[in-house]
NUTITOR-629613 format. One record per residue (C-alpha): x, z, y; residue number from 1. Coordinates in steps of 0.001 Angstrom, whole numbers. Example, Ala and Ser with C-alpha at 12.3 -4.5 7.8 and 13.67 -1.06 7.14 Angstrom:
2
PT,12300,7800,-4500,1
PT,13670,7140,-1060,2
//
This chain:
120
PT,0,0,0,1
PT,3340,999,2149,2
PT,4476,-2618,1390,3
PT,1145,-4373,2178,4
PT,588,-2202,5274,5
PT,3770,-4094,6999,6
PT,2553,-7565,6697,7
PT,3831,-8884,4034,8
PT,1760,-12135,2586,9
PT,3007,-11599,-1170,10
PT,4601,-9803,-3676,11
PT,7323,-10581,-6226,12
PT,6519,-8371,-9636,13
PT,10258,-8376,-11127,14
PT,10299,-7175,-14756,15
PT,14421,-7426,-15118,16
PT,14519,-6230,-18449,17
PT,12026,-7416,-20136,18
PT,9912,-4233,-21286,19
PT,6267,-5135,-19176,20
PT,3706,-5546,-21834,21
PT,956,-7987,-22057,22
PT,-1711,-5426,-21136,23
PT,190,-3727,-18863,24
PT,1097,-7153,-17011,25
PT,-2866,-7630,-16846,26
PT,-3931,-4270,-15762,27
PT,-1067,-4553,-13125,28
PT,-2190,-7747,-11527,29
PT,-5968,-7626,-12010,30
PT,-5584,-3950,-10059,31
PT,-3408,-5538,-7434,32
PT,-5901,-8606,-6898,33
PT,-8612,-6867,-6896,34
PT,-7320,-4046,-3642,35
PT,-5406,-6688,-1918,36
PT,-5373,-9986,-379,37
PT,-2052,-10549,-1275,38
PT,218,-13814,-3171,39
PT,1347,-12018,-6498,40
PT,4629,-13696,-8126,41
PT,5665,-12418,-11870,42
PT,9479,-12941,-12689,43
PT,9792,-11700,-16666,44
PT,13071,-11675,-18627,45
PT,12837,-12745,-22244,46
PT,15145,-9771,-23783,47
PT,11987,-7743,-25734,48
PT,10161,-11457,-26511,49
PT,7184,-9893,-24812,50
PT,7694,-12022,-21644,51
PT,5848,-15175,-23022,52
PT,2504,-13127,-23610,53
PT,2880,-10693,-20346,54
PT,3108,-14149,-18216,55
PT,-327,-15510,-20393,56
PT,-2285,-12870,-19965,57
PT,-544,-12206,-16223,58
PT,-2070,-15620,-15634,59
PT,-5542,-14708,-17059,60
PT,-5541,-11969,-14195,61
PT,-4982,-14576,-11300,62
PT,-1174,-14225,-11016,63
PT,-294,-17040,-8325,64
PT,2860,-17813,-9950,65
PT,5470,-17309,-12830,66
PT,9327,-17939,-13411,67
PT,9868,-20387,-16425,68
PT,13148,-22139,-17502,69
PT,14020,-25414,-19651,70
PT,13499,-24787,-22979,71
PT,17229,-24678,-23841,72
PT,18430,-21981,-20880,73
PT,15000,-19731,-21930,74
PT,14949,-16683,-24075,75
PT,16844,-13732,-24360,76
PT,18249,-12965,-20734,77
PT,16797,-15831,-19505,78
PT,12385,-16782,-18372,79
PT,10361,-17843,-20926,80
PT,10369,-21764,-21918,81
PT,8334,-23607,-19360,82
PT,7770,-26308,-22125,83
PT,5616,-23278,-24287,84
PT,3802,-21973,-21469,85
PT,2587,-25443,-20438,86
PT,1614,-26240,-23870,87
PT,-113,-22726,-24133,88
PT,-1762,-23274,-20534,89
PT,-2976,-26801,-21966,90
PT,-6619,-27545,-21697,91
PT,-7839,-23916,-20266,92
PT,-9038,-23414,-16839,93
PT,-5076,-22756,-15989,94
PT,-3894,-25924,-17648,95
PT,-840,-27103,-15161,96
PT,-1677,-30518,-15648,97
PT,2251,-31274,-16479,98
PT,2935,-33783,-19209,99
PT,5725,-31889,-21149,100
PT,6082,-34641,-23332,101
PT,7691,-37145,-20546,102
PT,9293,-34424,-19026,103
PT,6839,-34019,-16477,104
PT,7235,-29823,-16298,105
PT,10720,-30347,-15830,106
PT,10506,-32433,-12553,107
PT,7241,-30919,-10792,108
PT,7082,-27192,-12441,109
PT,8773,-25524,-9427,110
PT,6462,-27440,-7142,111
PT,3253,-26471,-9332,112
PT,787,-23384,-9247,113
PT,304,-21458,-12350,114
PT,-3454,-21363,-11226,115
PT,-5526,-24617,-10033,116
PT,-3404,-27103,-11864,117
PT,-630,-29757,-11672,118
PT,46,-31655,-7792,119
PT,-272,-28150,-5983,120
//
């Protein structure tokens, strides 16, 4: 609230390590959303393999945007594989609208919303 009271107009969520659970990602940003009027930004590290799932169902609670990499600099220390998440996001009301197959997600993923799909 501190934070939010000084103007800020979003909000990086950093989970460095890697320990932010699924549920806990969604309680965290549905809570958030819901008292504020604020950008929300979720940066998970791969090192527990729970960062895949926390950014899914982060999305689900109207997360405005996640840190992926390439499929071969993901995992471990790195973001969870954009290639998975677009394939996961796929044909729901999230889907990115990236072609992963041409390499699409690699060329327009940092210029694409999580939420409201691909062109944004």
């Amino acid at each position: 609230e501190q934070l939010l009271e000084t103007g800020v107009d979003s909000i990086a969520i950093k989970d460095m390590s890697g320990i932010l659970t699924p549920m806990a990602a969604y309680e965290l940003v549905s809570e958030i959303k819901k008292r504020f009027e604020v950008r929300l930004h979720l940066h998970c590290h791969a090192t527990t393999g729970m960062a895949e799932m926390a950014l899914l169902k982060a999305i689900e609670a109207g997360v405005d945007g996640v840190d992926t990499a390439i499929s071969s600099m993901s995992a471990t220390y790195g973001h969870p594989a954009t290639e998975a998440l677009v394939a996961t996001l796929a044909g729901t009301q999230h889907d990115t609208g990236l072609d992963i197959l041409n390499g699409d997600a690699h060329r327009r993923a940092p210029a694409t919303a999580v939420r409201g799909g691909g062109g944004r």
